[in-house]
C-alpha positions in Angstrom: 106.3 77.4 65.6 104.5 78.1 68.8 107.0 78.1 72.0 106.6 76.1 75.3 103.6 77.1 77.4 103.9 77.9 81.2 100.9 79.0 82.2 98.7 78.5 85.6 97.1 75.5 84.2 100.3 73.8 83.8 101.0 74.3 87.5 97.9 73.7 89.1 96.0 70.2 88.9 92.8 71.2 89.6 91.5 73.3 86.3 88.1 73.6 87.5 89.8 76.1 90.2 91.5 77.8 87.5 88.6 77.9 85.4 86.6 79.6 88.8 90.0 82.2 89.0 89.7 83.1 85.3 86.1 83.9 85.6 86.4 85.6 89.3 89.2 85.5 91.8 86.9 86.4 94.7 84.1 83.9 94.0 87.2 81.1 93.6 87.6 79.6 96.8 90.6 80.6 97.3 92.6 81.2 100.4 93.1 85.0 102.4 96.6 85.2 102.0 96.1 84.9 97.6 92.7 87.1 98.0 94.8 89.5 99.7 97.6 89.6 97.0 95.1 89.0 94.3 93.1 92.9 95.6 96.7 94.3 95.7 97.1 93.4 92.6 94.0 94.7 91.0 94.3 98.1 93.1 97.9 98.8 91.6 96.7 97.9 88.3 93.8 99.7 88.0 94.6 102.7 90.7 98.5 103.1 91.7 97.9 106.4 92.6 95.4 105.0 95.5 97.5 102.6 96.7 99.3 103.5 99.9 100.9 101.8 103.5 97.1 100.6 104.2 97.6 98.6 101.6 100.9 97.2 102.7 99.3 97.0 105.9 97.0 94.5 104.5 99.5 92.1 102.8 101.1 91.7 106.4 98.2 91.2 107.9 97.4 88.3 105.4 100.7 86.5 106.4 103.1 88.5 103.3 106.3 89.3 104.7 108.2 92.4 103.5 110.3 90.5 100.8 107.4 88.9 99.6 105.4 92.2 99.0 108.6 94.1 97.2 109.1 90.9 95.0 105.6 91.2 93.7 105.2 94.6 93.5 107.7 94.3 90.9 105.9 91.9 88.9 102.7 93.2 89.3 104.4 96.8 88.1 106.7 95.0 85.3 103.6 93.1 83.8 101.5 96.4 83.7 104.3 98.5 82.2 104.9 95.6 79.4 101.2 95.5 79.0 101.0 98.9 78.5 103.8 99.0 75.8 102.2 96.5 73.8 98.8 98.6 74.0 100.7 101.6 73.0 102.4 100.0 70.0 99.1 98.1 68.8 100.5 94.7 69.7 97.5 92.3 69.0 96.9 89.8 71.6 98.1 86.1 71.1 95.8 84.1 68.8 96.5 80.9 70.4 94.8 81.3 73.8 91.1 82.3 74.2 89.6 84.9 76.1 89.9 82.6 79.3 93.2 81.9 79.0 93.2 78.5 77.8 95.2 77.3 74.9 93.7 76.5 71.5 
């Protein structure tokens, strides 16, 4: 039995935007408060170590307050440790979404 879906596509009504966003964020149209979060994002994803109050800076300068930033820090940070756990332990990716993150 497959659970309830809550996904971006559920909370967004355009899906051609969200079909834009799953193939690049940057080309997306998207506003420079989200681009801003969205390069955070990636950074302390793919380079924590290089991440530092420039970065911050950034998020402020794009309208993020300082709640705003800590809150998603600790998503972004929770989702890649999860991730990571599940790579470590082999955990296949769900078969019921495809490789753009739509549902089957």
């Amino acid at each position: 039995m497959q659970a309830h879906l809550h996904d971006l596509r559920s909370e967004v009504e355009d899906q051609e935007l969200v079909d834009r966003f799953a193939r690049d964020w940057r080309m997306a149209g998207l506003d420079r408060p989200t681009k801003a979060l969205l390069a955070y994002t990636e950074k302390l994803t793919e380079d924590p170590g290089g991440c530092g109050p420039e970065d911050i800076a950034a998020l402020r300068t794009a309208g993020w307050d300082d709640r705003a930033i800590h809150d998603a820090t600790q998503v972004i940070s929770y989702f890649n440790y999860i991730n990571r756990i599940a790579d470590g332990l082999g955990v296949e990716p769900e078969d019921w979404i495809d490789p753009e993150g739509r549902v089957l």
